[in-house]
N, C-alpha and C positions, 0 to 999 in steps of 0.2 A: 121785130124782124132781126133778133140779136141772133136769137137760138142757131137760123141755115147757116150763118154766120161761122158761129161757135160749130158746127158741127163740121161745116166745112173746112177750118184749120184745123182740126183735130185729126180728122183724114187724111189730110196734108202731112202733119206730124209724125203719124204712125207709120204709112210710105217712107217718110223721109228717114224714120228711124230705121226701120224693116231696110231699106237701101243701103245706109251706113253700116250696119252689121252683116249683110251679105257682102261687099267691098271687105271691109274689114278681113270677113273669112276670108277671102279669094284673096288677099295680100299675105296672106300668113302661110295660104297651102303656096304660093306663088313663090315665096321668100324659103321656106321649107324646101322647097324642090332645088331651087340655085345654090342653095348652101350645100344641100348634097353633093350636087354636080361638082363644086368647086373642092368641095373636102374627096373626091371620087378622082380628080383629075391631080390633085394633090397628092396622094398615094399611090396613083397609080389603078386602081380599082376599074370593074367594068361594071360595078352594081351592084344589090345590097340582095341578099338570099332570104327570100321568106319561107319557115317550114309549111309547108301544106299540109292540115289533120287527115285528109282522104285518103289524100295517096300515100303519105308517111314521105315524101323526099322534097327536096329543097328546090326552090326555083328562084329566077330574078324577078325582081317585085316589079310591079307595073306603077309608070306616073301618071 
């Protein structure tokens, strides 16, 4: 009866993994975003200009 055992923390594990690296991501786009702002409010800025390929002109990039 080891095996349900074994099988069932391993599931356990992979979840557990699989959660700590979506956290992880979501702290880094989280941290990314506030550093902007603060380097944005810093200089004075009202936002970072992304070139669009389609249309050929420049807009304010979406968070």
């Amino acid at each position: 009866m080891v095996v349900p055992q074994l099988i069932f923390f391993a599931v356990v594990g992979v979840a557990a993994y699989v959660g700590y690296r979506a956290f992880v991501r979501e702290a880094e786009r989280v941290t990314a975003k506030i550093r902007r702002h603060e380097h944005q409010a810093r200089t004075g800025t009202s936002g970072t200009l992304v070139y669009d390929p389609k249309t050929g002109e420049y807009r304010l990039a979406k968070d």
